[in-house]
C-alpha positions in Angstrom: 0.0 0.0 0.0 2.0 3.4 -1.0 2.0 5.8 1.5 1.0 9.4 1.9 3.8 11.5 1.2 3.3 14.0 -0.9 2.7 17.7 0.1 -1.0 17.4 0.7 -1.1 13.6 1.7 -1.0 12.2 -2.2 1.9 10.7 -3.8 5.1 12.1 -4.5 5.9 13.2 -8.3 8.1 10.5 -9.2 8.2 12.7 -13.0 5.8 10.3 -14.7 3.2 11.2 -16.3 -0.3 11.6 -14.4 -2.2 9.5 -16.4 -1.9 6.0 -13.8 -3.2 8.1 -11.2 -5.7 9.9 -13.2 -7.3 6.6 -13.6 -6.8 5.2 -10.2 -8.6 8.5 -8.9 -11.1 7.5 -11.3 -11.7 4.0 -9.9 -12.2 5.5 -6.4 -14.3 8.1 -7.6 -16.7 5.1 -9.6 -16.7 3.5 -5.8 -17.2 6.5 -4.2 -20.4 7.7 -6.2 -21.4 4.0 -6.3 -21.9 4.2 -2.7 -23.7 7.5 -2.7 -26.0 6.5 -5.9 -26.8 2.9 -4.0 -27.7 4.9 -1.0 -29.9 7.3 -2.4 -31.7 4.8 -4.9 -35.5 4.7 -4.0 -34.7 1.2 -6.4 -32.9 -0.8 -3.8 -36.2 -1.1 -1.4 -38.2 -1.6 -4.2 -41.1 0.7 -3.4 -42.5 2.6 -6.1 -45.3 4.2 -3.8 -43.1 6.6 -2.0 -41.8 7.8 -5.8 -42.8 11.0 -7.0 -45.3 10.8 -9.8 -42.4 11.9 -12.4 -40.3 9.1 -11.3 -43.0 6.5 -11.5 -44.0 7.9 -14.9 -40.3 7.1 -15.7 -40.1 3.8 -14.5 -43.8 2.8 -16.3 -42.0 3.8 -19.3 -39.7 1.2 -18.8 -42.5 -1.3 -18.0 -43.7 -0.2 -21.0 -40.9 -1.0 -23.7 -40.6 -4.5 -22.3 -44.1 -5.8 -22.1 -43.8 -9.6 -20.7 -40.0 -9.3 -19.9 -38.9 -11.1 -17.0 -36.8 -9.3 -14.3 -33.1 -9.1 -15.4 -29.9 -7.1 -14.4 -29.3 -6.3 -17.7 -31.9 -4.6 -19.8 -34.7 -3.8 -17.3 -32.9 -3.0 -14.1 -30.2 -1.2 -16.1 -33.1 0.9 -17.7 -35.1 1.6 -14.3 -32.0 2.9 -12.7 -31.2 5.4 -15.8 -35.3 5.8 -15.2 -33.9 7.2 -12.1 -30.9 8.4 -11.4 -30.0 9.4 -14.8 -30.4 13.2 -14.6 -28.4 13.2 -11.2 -25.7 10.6 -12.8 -25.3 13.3 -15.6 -24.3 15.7 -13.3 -22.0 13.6 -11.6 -20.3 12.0 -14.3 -20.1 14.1 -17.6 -18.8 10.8 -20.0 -21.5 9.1 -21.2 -19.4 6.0 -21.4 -18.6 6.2 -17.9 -22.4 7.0 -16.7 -23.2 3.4 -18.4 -20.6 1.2 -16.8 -21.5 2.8 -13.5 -25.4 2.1 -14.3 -24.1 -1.6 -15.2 -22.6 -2.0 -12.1 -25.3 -0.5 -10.2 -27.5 -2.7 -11.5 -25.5 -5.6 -11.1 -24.9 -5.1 -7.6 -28.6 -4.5 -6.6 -29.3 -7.9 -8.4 -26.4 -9.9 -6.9 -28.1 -9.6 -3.5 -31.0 -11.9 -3.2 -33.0 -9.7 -1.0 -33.0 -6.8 -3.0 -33.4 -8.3 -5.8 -36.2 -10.0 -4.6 -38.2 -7.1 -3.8 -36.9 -5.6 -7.2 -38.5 -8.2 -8.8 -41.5 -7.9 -7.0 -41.3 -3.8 -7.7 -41.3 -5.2 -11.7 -44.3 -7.1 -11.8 -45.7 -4.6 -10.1 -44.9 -2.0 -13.0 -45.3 -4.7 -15.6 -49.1 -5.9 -14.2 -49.8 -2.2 -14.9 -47.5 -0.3 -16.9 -50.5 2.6 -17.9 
């Protein structure tokens, strides 16, 4: 683990360029906003009653371009979380291919736990039973 060493607690310039750091910072900073997205997500508890009606609007949308779908990480949760969060996430991250790998993981990591994705699923048919 390197240590903290440089004038304000970063690295010292060793004269190479920035670009390995750049990225690294760019790692945390995917974590970081990862955390804070996953935390602020109405998504993870799967209630769509507490949702504003714009939100909800968004999310039938969704239910809407995938009549019959089953629940899946990848389109529908991907979609219902850009349903979301996409206006904030474009704030926060200004690359577009960046917005969609952070969406992916999102996704991903709401459906790799069995609870949430449990009442995910249950938020979908929800949606899907009546999409108008």
């Amino acid at each position: 683990m390197p240590s903290a060493s440089g004038p304000q607690g970063g690295r010292p310039h060793d004269g190479r360029p920035s670009k390995p750091i750049e990225n690294e910072a760019s790692r945390g900073e995917g974590s970081f906003l990862l955390e804070q997205v996953l935390a602020s997500t109405p998504l993870s508890g799967g209630e769509v009653n507490s949702l504003p009606p714009e939100e909800l609007e968004s999310l039938k949308q969704v239910a809407r371009r995938h009549p019959g779908r089953t629940f899946s990480a990848r389109p529908v949760l991907e979609e219902l979380i850009e349903a979301i969060l996409g206006k904030q996430m474009r704030g926060m991250v200004a690359s577009p291919a960046a917005r969609a790998a952070l969406v992916s993981e999102i996704a991903q990591t709401l459906y790799d736990d069995d609870a949430t994705r449990a009442r995910l699923e249950a938020m979908w048919l929800r949606l899907a039973e009546n999409p108008s």
